[in-house]
C-alpha positions as CSV (number, residue, x, y, z in Angstrom):
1,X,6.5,9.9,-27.6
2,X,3.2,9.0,-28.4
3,X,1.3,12.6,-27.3
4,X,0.4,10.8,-23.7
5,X,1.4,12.7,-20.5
6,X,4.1,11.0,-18.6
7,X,2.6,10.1,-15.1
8,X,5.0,13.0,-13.2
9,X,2.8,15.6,-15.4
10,X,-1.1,14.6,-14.8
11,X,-3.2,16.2,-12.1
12,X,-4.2,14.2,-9.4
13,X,-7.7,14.2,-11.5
14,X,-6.3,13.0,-14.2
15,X,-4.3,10.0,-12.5
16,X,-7.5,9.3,-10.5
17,X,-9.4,8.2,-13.7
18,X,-6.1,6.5,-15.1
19,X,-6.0,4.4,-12.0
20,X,-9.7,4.3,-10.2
21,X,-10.0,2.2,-7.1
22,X,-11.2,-1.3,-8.3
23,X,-12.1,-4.4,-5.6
24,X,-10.8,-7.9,-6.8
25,X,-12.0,-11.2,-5.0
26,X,-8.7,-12.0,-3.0
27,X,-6.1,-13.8,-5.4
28,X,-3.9,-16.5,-3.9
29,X,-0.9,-15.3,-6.1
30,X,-1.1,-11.8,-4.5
31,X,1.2,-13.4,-1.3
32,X,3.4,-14.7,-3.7
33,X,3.8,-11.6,-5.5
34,X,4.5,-10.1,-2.3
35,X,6.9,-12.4,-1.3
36,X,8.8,-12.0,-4.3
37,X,8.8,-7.9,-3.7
38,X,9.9,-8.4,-0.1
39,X,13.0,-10.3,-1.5
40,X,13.9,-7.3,-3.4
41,X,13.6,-4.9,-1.2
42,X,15.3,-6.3,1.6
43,X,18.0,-6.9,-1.0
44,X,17.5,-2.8,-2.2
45,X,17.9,-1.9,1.6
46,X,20.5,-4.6,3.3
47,X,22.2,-2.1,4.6
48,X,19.6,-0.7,6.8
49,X,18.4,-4.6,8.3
50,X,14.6,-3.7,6.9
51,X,11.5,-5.5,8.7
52,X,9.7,-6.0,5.5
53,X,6.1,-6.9,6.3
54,X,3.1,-7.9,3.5
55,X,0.2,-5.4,4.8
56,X,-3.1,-4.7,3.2
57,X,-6.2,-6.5,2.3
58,X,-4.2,-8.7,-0.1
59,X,-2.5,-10.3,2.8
60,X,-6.1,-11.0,4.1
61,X,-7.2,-14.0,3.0
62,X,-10.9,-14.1,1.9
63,X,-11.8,-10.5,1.7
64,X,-11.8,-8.5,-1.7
65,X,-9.3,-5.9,-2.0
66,X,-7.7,-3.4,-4.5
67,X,-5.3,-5.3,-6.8
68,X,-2.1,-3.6,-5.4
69,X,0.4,-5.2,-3.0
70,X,0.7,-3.4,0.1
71,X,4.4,-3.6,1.5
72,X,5.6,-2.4,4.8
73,X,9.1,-1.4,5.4
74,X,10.5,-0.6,9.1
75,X,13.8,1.3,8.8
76,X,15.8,2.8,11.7
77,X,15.2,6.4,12.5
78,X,18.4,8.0,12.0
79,X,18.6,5.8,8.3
80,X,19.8,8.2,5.7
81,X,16.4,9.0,4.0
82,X,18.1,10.6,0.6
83,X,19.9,7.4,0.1
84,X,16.9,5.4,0.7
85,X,15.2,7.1,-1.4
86,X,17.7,7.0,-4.0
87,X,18.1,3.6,-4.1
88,X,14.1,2.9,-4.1
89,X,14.2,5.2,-7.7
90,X,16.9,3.7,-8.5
91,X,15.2,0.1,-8.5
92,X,12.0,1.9,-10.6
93,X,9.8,2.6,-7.6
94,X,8.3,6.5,-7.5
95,X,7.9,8.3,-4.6
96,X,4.5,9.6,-4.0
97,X,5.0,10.9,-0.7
98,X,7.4,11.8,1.8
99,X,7.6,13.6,5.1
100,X,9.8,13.6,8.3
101,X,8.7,9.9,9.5
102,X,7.2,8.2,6.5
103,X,8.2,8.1,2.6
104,X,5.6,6.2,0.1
105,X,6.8,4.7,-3.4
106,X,4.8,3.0,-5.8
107,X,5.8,0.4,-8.8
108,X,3.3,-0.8,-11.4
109,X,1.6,2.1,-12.6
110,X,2.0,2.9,-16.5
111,X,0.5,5.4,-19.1
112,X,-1.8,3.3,-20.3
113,X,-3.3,2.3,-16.3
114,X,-2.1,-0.3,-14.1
115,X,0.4,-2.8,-15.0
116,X,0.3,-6.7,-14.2
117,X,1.4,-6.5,-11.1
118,X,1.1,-3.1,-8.8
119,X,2.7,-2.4,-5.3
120,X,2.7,0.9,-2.7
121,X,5.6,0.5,-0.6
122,X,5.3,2.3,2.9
123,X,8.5,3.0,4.7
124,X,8.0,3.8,8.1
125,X,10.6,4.2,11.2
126,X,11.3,0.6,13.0
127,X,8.1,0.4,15.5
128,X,5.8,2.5,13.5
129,X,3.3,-0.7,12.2
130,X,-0.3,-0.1,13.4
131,X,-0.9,-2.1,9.5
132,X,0.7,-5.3,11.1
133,X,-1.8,-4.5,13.9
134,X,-4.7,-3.9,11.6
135,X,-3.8,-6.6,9.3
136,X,-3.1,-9.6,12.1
137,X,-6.8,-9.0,13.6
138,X,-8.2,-9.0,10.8
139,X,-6.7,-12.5,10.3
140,X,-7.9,-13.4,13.9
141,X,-11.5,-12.2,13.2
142,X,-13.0,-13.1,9.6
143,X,-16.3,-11.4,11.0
144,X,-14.4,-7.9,11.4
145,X,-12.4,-8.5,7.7
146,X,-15.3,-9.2,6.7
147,X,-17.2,-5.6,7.6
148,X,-14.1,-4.3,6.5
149,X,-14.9,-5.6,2.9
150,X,-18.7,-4.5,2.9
151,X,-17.5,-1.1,4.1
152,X,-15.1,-0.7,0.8
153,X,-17.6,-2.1,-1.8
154,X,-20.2,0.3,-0.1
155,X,-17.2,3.4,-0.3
156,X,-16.5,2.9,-3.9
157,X,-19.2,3.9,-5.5
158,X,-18.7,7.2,-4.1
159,X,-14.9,7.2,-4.6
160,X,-13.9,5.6,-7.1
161,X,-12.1,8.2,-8.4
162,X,-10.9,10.3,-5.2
163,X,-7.9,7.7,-3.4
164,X,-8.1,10.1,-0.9
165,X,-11.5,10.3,0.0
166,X,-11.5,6.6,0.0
167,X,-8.7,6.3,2.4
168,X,-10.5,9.1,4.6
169,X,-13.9,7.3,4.9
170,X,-12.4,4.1,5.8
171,X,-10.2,5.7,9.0
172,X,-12.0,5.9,11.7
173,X,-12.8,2.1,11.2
174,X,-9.3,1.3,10.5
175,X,-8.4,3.3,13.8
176,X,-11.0,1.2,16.0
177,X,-9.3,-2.0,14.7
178,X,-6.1,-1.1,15.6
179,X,-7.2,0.0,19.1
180,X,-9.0,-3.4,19.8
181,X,-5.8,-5.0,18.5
182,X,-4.1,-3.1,20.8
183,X,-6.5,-4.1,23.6
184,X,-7.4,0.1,24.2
């Protein structure tokens, strides 16, 4: 070993400066990446029929975003979550988060920072997709993706080494998206 802390063993601090939120000009190759990761984990989870969706900013065309692949996964309800998560590990994806309705992995994150290609992997129960919601208007409505991304270059200065707080500050907008999408 070469002294470095494997990834399990930092601090949230110290994988917030490893990995600080960075905005890329959108990348045409990001939908293929996705693409590619969505063939592989339908294959990872046949046996549960997966609705595999590309989510995100990267699946937004003409907005900057962070370089990492947002993917979501619908599963049924009842699926058998430790298996699931077993086979994710498994396939080299980490699990960053998991609760009674929702389990997180990500892939692409090394030692030395982020590798080539980087994806977060939400796996949510089959209906649970307000991020197709989100993601389809801001297709519809370039004007609206297009606040979105002025909102996240004016965020980062402020977070760009606090995920968390990033995510935070950008909800409520995220939450008024999906409710116009929704026609509320």
């Amino acid at each position: 070993m070469d002294g470095k802390k494997e990834l399990k063993d930092m601090t949230l601090e110290e994988l917030w400066q490893l990995f600080p939120i960075v905005l890329s000009t959108h990348q045409p190759q990001w939908k293929e990446w996705a693409a590619q990761e969505i063939v592989l984990l339908r294959e990872i989870l046949a046996a549960y029929a997966p609705v595999v969706s590309h989510i995100g900013s990267t699946a937004v065309d003409g907005i900057k975003a962070k370089p990492i692949i947002d993917i979501l996964v619908e599963l049924p309800a009842d699926c058998d979550r430790v298996q699931v998560r077993g086979d994710m590990e498994k396939a080299g994806y980490l699990c960053m988060a998991q609760n009674d309705t929702r389990m997180s992995f990500n892939k692409g994150y090394t030692t030395q920072g982020y590798a080539d290609r980087v994806f977060h992997v939400h796996i949510h129960a089959s209906g649970d997709n307000d991020e197709i919601c989100f993601r389809d208007y801001l297709i519809a409505h370039h004007d609206v993706a297009r606040e979105y991304e002025v909102l996240k270059s004016g965020l980062l200065p402020a977070y760009r080494h606090d995920r968390d707080g990033y995510t935070a500050a950008k909800s409520s907008f995220i939450r008024r998206v999906v409710a116009l999408a929704k026609g509320e």
